[in-house]
Residue frames as a rotation matrix with the C-alpha (Angstrom) as fourth column:
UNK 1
-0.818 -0.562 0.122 -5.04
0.503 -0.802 -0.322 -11.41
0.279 -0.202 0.939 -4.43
UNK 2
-0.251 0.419 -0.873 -6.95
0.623 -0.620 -0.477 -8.75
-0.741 -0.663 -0.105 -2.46
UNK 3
-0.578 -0.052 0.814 -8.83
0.752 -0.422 0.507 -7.07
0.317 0.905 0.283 -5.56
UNK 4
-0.145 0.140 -0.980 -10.50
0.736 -0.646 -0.201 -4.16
-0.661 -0.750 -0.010 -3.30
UNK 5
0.661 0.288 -0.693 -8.98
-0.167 -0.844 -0.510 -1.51
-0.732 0.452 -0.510 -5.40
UNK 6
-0.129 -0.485 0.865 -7.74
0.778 0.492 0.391 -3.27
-0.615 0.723 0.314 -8.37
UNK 7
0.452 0.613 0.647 -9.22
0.885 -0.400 -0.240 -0.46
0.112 0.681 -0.723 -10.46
UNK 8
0.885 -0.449 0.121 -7.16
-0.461 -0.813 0.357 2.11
-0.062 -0.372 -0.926 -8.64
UNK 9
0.472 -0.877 -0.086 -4.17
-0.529 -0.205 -0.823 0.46
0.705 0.434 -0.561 -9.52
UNK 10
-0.202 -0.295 0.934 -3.55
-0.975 -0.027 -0.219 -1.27
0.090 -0.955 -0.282 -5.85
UNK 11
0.464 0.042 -0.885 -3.22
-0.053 0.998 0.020 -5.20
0.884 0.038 0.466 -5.59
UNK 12
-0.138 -0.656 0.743 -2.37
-0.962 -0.090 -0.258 -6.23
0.236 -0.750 -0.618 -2.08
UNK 13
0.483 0.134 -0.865 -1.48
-0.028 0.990 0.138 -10.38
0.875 -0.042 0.482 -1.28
UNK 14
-0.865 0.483 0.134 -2.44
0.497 0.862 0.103 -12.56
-0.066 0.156 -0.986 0.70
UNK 15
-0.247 0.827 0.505 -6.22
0.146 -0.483 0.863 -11.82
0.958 0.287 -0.002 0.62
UNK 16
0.900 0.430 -0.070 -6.72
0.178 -0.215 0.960 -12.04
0.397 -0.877 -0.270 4.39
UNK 17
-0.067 -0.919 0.389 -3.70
-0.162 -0.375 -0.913 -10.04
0.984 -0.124 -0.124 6.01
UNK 18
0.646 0.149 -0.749 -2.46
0.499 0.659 0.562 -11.48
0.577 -0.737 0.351 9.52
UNK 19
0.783 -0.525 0.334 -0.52
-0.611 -0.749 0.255 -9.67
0.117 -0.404 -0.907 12.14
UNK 20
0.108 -0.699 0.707 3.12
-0.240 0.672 0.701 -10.87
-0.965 -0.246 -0.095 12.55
UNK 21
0.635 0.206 0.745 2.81
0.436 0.700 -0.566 -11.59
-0.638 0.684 0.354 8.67
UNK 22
-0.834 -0.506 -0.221 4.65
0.127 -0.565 0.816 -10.63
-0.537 0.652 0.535 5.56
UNK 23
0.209 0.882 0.423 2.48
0.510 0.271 -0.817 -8.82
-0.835 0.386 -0.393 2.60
UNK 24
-0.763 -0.405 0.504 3.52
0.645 -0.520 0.560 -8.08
0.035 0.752 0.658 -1.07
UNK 25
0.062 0.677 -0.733 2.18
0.028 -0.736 -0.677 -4.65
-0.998 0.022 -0.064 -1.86
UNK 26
-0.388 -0.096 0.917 1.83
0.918 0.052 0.393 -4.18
-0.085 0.994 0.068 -6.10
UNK 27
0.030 0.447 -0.894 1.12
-0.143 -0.883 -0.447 0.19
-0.989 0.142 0.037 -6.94
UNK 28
-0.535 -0.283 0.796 -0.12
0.626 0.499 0.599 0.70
-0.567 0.819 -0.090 -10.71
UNK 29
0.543 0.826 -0.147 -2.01
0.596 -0.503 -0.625 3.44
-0.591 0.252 -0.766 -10.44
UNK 30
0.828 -0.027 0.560 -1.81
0.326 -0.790 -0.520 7.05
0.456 0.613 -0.645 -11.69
UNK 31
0.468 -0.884 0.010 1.47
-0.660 -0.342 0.668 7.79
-0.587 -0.319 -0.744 -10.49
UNK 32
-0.379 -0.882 0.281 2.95
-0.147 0.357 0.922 4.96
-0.914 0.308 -0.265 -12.27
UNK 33
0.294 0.633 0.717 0.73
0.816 0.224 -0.533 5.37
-0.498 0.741 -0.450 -15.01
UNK 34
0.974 0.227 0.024 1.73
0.219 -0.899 -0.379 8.97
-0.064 0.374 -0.925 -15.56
UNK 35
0.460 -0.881 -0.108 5.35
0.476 0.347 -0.808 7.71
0.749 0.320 0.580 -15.81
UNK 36
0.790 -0.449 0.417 6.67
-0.601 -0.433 0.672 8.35
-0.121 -0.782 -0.612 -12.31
UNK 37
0.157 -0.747 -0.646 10.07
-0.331 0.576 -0.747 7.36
0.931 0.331 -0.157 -12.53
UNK 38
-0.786 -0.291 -0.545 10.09
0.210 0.704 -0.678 6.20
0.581 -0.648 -0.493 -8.55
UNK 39
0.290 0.945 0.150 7.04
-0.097 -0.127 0.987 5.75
0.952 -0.301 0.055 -5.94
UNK 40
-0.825 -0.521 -0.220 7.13
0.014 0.371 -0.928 5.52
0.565 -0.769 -0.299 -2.10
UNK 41
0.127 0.920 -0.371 4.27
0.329 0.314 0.891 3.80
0.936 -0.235 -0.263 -0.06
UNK 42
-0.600 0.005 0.800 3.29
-0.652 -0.582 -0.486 5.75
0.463 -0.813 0.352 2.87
UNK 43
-0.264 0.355 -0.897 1.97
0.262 0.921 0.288 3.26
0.928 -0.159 -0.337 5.49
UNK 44
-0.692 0.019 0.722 0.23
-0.634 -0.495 -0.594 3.71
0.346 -0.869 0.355 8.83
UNK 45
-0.945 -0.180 -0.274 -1.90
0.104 0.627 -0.772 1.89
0.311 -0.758 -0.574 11.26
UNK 46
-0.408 0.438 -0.801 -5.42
0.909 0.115 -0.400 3.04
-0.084 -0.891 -0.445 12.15
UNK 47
0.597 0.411 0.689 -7.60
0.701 -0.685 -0.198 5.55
0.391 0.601 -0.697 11.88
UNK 48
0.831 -0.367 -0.419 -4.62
-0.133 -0.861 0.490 7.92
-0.541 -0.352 -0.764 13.67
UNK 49
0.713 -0.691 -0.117 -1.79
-0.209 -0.050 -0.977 6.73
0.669 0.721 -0.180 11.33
UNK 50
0.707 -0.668 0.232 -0.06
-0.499 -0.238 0.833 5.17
-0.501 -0.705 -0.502 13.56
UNK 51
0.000 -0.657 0.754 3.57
0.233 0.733 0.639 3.56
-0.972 0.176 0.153 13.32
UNK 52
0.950 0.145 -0.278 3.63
-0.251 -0.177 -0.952 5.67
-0.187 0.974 -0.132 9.90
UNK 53
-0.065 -0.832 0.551 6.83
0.369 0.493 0.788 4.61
-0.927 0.254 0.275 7.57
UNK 54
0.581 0.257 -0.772 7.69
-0.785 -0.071 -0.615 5.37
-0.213 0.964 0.161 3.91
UNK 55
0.290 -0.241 0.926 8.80
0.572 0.820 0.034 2.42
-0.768 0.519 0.376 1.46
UNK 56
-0.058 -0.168 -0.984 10.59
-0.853 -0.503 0.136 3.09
-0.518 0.848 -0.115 -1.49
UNK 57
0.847 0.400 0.350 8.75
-0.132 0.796 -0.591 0.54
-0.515 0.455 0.727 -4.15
UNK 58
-0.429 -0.663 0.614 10.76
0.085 0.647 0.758 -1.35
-0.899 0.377 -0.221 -6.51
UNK 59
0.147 0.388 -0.910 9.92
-0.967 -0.136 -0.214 -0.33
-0.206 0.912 0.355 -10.22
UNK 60
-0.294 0.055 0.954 8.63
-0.020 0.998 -0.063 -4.17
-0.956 -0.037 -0.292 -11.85
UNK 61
-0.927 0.304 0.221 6.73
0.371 0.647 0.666 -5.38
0.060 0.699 -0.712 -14.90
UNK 62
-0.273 0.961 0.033 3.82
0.833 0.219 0.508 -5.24
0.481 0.166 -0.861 -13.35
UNK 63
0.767 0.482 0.422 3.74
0.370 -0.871 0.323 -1.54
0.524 -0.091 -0.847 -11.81
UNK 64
-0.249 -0.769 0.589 6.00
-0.742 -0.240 -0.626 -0.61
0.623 -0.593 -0.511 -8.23
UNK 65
0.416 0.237 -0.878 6.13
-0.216 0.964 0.157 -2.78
0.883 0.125 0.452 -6.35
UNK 66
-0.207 -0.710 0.673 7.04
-0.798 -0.275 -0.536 -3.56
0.566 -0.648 -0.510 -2.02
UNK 67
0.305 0.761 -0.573 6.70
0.196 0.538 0.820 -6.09
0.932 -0.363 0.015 0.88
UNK 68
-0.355 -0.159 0.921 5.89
-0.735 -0.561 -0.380 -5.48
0.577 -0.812 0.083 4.55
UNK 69
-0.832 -0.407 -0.378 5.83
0.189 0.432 -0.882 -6.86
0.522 -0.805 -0.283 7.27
UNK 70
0.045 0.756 0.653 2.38
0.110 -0.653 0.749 -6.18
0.993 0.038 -0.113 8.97
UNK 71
-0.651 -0.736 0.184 2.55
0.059 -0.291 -0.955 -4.98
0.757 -0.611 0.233 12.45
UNK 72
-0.866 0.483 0.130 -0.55
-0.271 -0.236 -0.933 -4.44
-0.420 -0.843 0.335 14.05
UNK 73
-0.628 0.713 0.313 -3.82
0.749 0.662 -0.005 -6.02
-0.211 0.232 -0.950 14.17
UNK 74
-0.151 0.706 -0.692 -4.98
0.341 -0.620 -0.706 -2.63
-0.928 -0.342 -0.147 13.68
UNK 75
0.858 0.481 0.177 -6.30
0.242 -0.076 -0.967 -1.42
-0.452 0.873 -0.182 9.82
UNK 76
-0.081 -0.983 -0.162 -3.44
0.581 -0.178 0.794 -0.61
-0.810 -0.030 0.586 7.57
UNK 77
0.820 0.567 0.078 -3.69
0.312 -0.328 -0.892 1.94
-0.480 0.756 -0.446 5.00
UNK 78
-0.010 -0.529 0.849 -1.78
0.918 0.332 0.218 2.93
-0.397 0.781 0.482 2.09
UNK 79
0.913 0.309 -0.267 -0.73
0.013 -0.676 -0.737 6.30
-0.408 0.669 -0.621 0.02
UNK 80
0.087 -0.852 0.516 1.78
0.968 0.194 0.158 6.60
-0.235 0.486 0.842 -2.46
UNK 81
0.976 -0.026 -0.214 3.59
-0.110 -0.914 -0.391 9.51
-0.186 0.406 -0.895 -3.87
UNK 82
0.813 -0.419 0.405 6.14
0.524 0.222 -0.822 10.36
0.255 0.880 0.400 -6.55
UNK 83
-0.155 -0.980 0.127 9.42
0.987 -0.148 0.068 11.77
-0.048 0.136 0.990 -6.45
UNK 84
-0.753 0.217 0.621 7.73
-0.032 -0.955 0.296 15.06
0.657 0.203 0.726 -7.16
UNK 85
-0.958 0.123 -0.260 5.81
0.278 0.170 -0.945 14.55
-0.072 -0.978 -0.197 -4.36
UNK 86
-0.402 0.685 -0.607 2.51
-0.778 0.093 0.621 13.85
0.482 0.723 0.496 -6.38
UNK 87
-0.690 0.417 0.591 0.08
-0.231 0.647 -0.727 11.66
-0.686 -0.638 -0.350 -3.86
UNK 88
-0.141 0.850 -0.507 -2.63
-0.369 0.430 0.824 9.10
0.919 0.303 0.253 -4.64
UNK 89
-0.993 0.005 0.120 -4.35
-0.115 0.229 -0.967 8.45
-0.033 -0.973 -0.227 -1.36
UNK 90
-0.735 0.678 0.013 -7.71
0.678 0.735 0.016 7.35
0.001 0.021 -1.000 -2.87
UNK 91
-0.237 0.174 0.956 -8.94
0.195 -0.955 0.222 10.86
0.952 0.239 0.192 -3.81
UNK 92
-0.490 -0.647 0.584 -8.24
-0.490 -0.350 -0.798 11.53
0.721 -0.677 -0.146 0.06
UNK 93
0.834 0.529 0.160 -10.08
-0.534 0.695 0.482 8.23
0.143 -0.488 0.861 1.51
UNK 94
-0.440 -0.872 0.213 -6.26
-0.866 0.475 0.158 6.34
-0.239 -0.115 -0.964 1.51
UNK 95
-0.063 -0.049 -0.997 -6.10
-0.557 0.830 -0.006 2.67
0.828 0.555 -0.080 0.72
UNK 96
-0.648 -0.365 0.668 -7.44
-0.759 0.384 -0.526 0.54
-0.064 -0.848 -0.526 3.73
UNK 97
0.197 0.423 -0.885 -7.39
-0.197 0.901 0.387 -3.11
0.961 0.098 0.260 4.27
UNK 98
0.913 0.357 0.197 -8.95
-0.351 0.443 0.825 -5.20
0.208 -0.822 0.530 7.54
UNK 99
-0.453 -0.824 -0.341 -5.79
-0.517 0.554 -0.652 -6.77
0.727 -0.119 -0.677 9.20
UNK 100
0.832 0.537 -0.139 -7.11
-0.368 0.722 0.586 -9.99
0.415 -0.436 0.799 11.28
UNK 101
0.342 -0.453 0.823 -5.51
-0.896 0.108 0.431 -11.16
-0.284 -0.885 -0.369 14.84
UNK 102
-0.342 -0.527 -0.778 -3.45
-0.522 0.795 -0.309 -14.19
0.782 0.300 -0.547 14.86
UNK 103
0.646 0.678 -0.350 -5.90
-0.141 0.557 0.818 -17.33
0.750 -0.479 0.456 17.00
């Protein structure tokens, strides 16, 4: 797994993300630490957010839990936020991982 920002709570697999791919997403931070009772993963594209989307995670075992689909070869980044519309966006740096072209 992609252990980036394991400390923040944020586990993304495979480790090298591929356009055209699927990727499990895994949230554990302080939102589901502080006992959100649902999360939803704000997703986007680039440093303009494109192609933004929410997810509504799957409460697991191991935290919340989604998988996507990655779309573009362009970065993908990541904030979550609770039901009470409580954000964790990486104290306002978001959650971005390289995405790498398909050969």
């Amino acid at each position: 797994m992609y252990n980036m920002y394991y400390e923040n709570g944020v586990i993304i697999a495979p480790n090298v993300l591929v356009k055209g791919d699927n990727a499990s997403v895994i949230y554990k931070g302080i939102l589901s630490n502080s006992g959100a009772g649902s999360v939803y993963m704000h997703v986007g594209y680039g440093d303009k957010w494109e192609n933004t989307k929410d997810l509504k995670m799957r409460k697991s075992d191991e935290g919340f839990e989604a998988d996507i689909e990655i779309a573009s070869d362009q970065p993908i980044k990541f904030a979550f936020k609770d039901c009470a519309n409580n954000w964790d966006n990486n104290s306002g740096r978001n959650y971005t991982f390289e995405v790498q072209s398909r050969l």
